[in-house]
C-alpha positions in Angstrom: -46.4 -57.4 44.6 -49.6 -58.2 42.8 -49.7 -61.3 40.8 -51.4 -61.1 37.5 -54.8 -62.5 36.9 -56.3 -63.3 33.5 -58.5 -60.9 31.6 -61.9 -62.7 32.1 -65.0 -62.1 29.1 -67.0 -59.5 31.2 -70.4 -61.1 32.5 -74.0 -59.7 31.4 -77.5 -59.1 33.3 -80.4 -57.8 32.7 -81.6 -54.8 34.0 -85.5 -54.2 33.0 -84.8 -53.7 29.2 -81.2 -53.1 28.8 -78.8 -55.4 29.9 -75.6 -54.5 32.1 -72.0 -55.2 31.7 -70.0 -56.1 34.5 -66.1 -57.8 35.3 -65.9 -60.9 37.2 -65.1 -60.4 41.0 -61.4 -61.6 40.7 -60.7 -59.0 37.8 -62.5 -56.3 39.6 -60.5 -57.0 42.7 -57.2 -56.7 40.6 -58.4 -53.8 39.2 -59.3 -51.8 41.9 -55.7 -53.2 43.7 -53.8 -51.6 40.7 -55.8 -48.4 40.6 -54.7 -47.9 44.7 -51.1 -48.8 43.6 -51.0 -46.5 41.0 -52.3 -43.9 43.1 -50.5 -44.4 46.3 -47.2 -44.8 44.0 -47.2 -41.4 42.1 -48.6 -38.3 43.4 -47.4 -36.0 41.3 -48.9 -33.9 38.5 -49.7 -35.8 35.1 -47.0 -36.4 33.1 -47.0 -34.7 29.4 -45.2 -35.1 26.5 -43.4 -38.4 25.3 -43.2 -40.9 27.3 -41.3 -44.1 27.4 -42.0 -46.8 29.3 -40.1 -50.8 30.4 -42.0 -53.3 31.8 -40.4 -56.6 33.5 -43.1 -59.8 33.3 -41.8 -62.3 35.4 -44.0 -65.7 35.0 -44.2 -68.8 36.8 -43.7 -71.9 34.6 -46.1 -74.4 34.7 -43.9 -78.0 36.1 -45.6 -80.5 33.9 -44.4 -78.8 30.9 -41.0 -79.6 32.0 -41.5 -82.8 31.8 -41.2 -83.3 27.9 -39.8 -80.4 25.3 -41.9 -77.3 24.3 -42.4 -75.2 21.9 -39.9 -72.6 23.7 -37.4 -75.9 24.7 -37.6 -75.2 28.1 -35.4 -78.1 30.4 -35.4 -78.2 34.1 -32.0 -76.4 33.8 -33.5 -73.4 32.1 -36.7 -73.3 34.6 -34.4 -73.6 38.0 -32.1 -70.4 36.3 -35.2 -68.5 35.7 -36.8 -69.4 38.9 -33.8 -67.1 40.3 -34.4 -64.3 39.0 
């Protein structure tokens, strides 16, 4: 399973007169790691027509905000349920 890394702002350099655009080396890892999963997954002709599609995020919660209230009024109780999952 691939754990989710943040969208970085891509990076710039200077190549004689233009400059280049490039991804910081953890996104372009994760990139390239979903591109092989994709691939290796479905081998099969490309899908036409509609399409629907249901994606499950699971995220880690970050302890410390346990500590006091948030904004989504998260407890300890809520966090060890959803740490289950």
């Amino acid at each position: 399973m691939l754990m989710p890394v943040q969208q970085q702002r891509p990076r710039a350099t200077r190549y004689g007169r233009s400059i280049r655009l490039y991804d910081p080396k953890a996104v372009k890892q994760f990139k390239q790691a979903v591109a092989e999963e994709a691939m290796l997954t479905y081998r099969h002709q490309p899908l036409s027509g509609s399409l629907a599609v249901t994606l499950v995020f699971i995220d880690r919660y970050n302890k410390a905000c346990l500590r006091s209230k948030n904004s989504a009024g998260l407890t300890a109780d809520t966090y060890r349920s959803l740490s289950q999952i």
